[in-house]
ZAMARGU-4260 file (C-alpha; in steps of 0.2 Angstrom, whole numbers, plus 5000, padded with zeros to 4 digits):
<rodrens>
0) 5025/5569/4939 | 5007/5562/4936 | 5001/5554/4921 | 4995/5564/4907 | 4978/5562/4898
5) 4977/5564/4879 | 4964/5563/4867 | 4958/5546/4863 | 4960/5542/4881 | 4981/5538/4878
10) 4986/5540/4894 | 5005/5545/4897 | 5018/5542/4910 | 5029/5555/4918 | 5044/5553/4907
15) 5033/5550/4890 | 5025/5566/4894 | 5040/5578/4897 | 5049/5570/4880 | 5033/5576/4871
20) 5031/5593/4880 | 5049/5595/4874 | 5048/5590/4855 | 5032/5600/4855 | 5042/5615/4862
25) 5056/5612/4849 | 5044/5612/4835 | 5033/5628/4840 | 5046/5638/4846 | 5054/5648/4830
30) 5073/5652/4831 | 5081/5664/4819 | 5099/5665/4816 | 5108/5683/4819 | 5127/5682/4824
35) 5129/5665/4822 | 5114/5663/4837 | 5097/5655/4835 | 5087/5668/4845 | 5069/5664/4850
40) 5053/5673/4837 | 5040/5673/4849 | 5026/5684/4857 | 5031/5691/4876 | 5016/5682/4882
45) 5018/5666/4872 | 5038/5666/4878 | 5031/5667/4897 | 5017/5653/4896 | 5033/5641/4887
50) 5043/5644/4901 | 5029/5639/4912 | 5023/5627/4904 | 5043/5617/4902 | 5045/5622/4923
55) 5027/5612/4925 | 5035/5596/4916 | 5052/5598/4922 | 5062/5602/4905 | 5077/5608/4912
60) 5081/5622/4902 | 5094/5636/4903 | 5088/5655/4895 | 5100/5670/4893 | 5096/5684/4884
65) 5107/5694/4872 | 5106/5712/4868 | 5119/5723/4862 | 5131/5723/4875 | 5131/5705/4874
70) 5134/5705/4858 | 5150/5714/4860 | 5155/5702/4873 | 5152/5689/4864 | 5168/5695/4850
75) 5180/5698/4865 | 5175/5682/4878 | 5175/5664/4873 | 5171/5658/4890 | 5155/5668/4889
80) 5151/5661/4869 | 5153/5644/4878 | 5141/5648/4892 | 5130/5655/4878 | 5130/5638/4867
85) 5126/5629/4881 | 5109/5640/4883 | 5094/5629/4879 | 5085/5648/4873 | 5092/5665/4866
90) 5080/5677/4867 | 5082/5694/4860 | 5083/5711/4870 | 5083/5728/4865 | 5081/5740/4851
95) 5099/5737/4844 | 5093/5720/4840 | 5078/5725/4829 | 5091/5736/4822 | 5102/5722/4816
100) 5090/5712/4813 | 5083/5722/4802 | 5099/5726/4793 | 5101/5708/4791 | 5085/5705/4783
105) 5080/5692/4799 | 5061/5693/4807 | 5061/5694/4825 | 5047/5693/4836 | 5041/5703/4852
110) 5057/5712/4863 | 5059/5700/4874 | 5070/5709/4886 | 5070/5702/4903 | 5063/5718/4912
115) 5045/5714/4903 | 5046/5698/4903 | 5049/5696/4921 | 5031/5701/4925 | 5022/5689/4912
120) 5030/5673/4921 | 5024/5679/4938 | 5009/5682/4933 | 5007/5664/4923 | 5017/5656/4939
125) 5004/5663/4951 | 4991/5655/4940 | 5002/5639/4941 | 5009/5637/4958 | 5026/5637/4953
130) 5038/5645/4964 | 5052/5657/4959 | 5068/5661/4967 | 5078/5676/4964 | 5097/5679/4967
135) 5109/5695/4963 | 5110/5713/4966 | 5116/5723/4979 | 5111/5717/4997 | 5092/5720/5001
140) 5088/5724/4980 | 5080/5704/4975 | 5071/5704/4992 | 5061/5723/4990 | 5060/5714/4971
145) 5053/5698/4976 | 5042/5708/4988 | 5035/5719/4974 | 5030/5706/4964 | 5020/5698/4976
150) 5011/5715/4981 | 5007/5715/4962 | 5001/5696/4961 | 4995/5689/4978 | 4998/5669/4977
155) 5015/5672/4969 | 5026/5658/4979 | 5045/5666/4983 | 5055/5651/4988 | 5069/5663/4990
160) 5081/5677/4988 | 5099/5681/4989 | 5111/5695/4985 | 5125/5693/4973 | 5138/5699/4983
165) 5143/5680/4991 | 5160/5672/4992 | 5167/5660/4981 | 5167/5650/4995 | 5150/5650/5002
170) 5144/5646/4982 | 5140/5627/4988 | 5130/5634/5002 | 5121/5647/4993 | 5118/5632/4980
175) 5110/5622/4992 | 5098/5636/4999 | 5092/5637/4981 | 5088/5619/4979 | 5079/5616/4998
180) 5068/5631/4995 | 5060/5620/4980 | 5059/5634/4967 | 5056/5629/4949 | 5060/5645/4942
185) 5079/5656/4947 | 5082/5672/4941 | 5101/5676/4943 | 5106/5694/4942 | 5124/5696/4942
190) 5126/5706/4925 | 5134/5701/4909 | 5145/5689/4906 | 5145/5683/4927 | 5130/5676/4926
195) 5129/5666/4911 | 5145/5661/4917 | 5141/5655/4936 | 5124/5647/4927 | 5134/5636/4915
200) 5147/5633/4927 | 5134/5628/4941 | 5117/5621/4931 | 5121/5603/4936 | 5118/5605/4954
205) 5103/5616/4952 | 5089/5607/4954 | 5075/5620/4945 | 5070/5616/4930 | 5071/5633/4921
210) 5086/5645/4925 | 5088/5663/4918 | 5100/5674/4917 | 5093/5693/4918 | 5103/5707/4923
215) 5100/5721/4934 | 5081/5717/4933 | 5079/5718/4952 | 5084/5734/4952 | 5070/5743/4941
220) 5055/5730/4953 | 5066/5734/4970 | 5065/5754/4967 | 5083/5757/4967 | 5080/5760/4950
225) 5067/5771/4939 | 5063/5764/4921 | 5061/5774/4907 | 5042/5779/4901 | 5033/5770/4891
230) 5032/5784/4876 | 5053/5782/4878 | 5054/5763/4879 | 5043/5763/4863 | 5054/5771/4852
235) 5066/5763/4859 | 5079/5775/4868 | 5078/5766/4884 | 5098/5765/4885 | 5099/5785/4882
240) 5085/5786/4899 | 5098/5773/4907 | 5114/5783/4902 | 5107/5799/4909 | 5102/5790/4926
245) 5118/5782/4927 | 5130/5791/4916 | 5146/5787/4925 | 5145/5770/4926 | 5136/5766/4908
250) 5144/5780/4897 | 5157/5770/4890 | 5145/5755/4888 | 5134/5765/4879 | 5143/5778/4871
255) 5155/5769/4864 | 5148/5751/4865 | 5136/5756/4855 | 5147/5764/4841 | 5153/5746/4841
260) 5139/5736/4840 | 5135/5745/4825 | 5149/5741/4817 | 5146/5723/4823 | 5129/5724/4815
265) 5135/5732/4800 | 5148/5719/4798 | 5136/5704/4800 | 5123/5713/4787 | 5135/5712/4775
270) 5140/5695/4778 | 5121/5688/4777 | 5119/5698/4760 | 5136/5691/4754 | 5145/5708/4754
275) 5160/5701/4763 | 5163/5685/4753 | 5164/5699/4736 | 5176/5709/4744 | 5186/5695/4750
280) 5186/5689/4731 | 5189/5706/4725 | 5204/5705/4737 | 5211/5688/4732 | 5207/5693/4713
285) 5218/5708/4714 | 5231/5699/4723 | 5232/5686/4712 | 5234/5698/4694 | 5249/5709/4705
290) 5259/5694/4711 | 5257/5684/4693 | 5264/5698/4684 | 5279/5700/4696 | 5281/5683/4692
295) 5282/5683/4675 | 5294/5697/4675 | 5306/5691/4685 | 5304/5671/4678 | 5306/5677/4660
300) 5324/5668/4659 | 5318/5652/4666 | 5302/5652/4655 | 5315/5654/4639 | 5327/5641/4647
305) 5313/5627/4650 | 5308/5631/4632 | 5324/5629/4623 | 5328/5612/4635 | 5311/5605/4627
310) 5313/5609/4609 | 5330/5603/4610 | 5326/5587/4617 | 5313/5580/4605 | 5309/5596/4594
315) 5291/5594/4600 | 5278/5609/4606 | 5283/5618/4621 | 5266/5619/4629 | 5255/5607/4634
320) 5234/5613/4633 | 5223/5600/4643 | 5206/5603/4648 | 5202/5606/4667 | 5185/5607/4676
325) 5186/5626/4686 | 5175/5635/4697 | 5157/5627/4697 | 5161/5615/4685 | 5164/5625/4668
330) 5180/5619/4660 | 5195/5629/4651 | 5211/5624/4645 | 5225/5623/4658 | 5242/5627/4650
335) 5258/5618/4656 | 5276/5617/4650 | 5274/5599/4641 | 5285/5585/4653 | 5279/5571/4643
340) 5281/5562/4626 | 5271/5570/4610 | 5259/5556/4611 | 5257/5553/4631 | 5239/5556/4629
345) 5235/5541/4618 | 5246/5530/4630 | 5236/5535/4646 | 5221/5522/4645 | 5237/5508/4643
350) 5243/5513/4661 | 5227/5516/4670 | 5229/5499/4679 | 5248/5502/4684 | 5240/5518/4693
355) 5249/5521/4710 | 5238/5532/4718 | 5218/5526/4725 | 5204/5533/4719 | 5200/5545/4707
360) 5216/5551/4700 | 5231/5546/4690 | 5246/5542/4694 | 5265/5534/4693 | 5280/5537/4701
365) 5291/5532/4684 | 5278/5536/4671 | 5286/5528/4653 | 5279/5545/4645 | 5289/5557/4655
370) 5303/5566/4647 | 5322/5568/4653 | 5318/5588/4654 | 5300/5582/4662 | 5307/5573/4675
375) 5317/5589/4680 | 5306/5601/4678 | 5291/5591/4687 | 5304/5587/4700 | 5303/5605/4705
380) 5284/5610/4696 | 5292/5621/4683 | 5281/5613/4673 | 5266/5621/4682 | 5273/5639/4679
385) 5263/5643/4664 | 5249/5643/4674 | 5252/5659/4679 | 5244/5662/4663 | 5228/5655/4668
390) 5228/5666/4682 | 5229/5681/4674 | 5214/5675/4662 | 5203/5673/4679 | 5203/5655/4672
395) 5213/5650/4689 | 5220/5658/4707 | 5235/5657/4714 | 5228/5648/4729 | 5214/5635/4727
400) 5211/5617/4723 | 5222/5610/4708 | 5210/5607/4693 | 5204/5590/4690 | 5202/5582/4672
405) 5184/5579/4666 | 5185/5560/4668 | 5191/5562/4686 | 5177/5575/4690 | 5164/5562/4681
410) 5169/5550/4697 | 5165/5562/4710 | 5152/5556/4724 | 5144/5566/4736 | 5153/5581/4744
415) 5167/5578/4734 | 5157/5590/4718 | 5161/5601/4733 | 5179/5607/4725 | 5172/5615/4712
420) 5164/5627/4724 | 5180/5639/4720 | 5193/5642/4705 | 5205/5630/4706 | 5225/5634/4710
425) 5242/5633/4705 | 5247/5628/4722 | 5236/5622/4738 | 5235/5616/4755 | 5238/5598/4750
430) 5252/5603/4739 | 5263/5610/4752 | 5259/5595/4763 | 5265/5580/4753 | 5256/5581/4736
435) 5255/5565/4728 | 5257/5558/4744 | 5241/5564/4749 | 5227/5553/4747 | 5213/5556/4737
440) 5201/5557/4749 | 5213/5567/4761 | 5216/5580/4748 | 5196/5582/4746 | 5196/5583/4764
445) 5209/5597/4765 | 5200/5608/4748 | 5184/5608/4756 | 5191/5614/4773 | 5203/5629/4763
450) 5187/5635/4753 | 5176/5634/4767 | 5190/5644/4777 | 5199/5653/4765 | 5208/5669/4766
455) 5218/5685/4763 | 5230/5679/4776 | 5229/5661/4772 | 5233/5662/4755 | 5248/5673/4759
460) 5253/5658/4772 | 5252/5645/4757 | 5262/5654/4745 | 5277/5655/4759 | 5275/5638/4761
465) 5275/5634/4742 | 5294/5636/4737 | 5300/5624/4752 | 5288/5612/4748 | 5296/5613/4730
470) 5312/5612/4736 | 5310/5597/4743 | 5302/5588/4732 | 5291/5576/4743 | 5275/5571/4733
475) 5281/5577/4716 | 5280/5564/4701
</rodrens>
């Protein structure tokens, strides 16, 4: 690569100019997020110069495009998501895009489908020099394709063509072809998900700077293949012009894959707006009131037994109200049946420095303040049972991060405040996993991971694995 002039008469080497054409690109190209993928906001005609202008400084980069079949192949096929995230650009194809997109409230640019597209770069290639290569389709189909576009812009430079119908064996030669004939630009058209595959799986030992992945393309620019009008590609019914042309092979693509991409569409909307977060909540909420009050039916002997044990033993209260710090931070008064001495809170500050536990929390394996019926009942967390009382106040959930005290919460640094980001539990992941054994930091670890990932099915796993955790007895003191 030759130097590069800039303003001010800063001259450039090779290697500084492609890292600046690069952070250039990064910056001016606009990406916004729609199932999880940061697809490409751009103008056709912009898109087409880029990928010029990154083949001219050798910016190795790998485009796909994703419409909706892709999207539902994305859902069923992890090898192809991977070949997807190793895609330097996703650009957007099709009217069921605009669709979601639009549900979701995300901007997107032109329809950059690779059929329109595929013009705008031969036309900006034939002003550059740069030559193109095309592989896939039926015998005969990227040749007449190659040969079409070369009609339509004299000067285009065709290193190459090949059909897609190789063997696995001669890929290594077919490989090689591609890399002698000096094209900067390869179109592969092998279909969705094969050749985003065969890209990712071969981009290394392509030498072209810009690969794309584009479908069945070379049929509509070899003739094998009318496209749509334009009045029908406006509104965007292409796929129905397609079905009707082909409705054999593509009914079931798009007869039914489109019934579930809308669903997939519809799905993600309501993810973006929050709609599946309430629901889940709504779920969890209901869970948690049915379960608590089966609970406290069928615990009613052991609620008056633990009660009658603590009066007996030192006449005291039978409950013990602390405050807590719940969801976001607001506190309320957790209520336990009391393990401890009348006046354990006014012995607290004394023990601080015999804590056995680092970090932010309290506590010792033969606190002085804990009763003869505490050490039982804590053995086996009957003491936490009147929680359930908290839970069917909405105060707490049957699942979630144990509630600190206010002077524990005052310590918090950092993305420890993020335990607050849910209500807090009777039982948790940490608590089946060791409890006190757990260290602080560890157990921080573990609450941020179950709020970020929490669910129907996870909660249900935890509250199985609650009793023999109790029944053990590892962690508890």
């Amino acid at each position: 690569m030759k130097a590069m002039s800039l303003e001010k008469g800063v001259v450039l080497n090779g290697e500084q100019a492609l890292n600046l054409v690069t952070q250039r690109s990064h910056l001016t190209l606009r990406r916004e997020n729609l199932f999880g993928l940061p697809l490409i906001h751009a103008k056709r005609t912009q898109m087409a110069d880029e990928i010029i202008r990154r083949a001219a400084f050798g910016v190795r980069t790998t485009i796909n495009f994703i419409n909706a079949h892709c999207i539902n192949t994305l859902y069923r096929d992890q090898d192809y998501q991977r070949a997807l995230d190793e895609s330097d650009l996703l650009l957007p194809d099709g009217s069921g895009m605009r669709i979601a997109a639009k549900l979701s409230n995300v901007a997107m640019g032109d329809n950059l489908n690779g059929t329109d597209l595929f013009p705008e770069i031969c036309a900006s290639a034939t002003r550059s020099g740069h030559a193109i290569y095309l592989l896939g389709g039926a015998p005969g189909v990227a040749r007449d394709a190659a040969s079409t576009m070369q009609d339509r812009y004299p000067g285009l430079q065709v290193g190459g063509t090949m059909h897609g119908y190789f063997k696995p064996e001669h890929e290594a030669e077919v490989i090689a072809e591609i890399n002698a004939s000096g094209a900067d630009i390869v179109f592969v058209g092998f279909g969705v998900p094969l050749q985003e595959k065969w890209i990712a799986r071969n981009r290394e030992r392509l030498n072209a700077s810009i690969v794309l992945g584009v479908g069945g393309l070379f049929d509509y620019y070899s003739g094998r293949i009318a496209r749509a009008p334009a009045l029908v590609r406006k509104v965007g019914c292409e796929w129905a012009w397609r079905l009707a042309m082909e409705p054999r092979r593509l009914a079931n693509r798009y007869l039914v894959g489109n019934a579930i991409f809308l669903a997939h569409a519809a799905f993600e909307a309501a993810r973006v707006r929050g709609y599946v977060e309430k629901i889940s909540l709504g779920i969890k909420r209901a869970l948690d009131v049915t379960l608590t009050a089966l609970a406290l039916v069928a615990l009613l002997p052991i609620f008056c037994a633990i009660a009658l044990a603590i009066k007996l033993e030192d006449k005291g209260p039978v409950f013990f109200r602390q405050v807590r710090v719940g969801e976001r931070g607001r506190n309320f008064q957790m209520v336990k049946f009391r393990s401890m001495k009348c006046d354990a809170e006014t012995q607290r500050a004394a023990l601080l420095s015999q804590s056995e536990r680092d970090g932010t929390c309290f506590k010792m394996k033969r606190d002085p303040r804990v009763t003869q019926v505490g050490q039982f009942i804590r053995r086996l967390s009957l003491d936490e049972l009147p929680q359930l009382f908290n839970v069917l106040k909405g105060e707490m959930s049957l699942v979630g991060p144990r509630p600190a005290l206010p002077c524990e919460a005052e310590k918090y640094r950092g993305t420890e405040w993020e335990r607050l980001a849910g209500k807090p539990g009777i039982t948790c992941i940490w608590q089946v996993s060791g409890r006190a054994e757990i260290p602080f930091e560890r157990q921080v670890m573990m609450d941020r991971d179950y709020l970020q990932q929490r669910s129907l099915l996870t909660d249900l796993s935890l509250l199985a694995r609650t009793l023999p955790a109790v029944v053990s007895g590892r962690g508890a003191y």
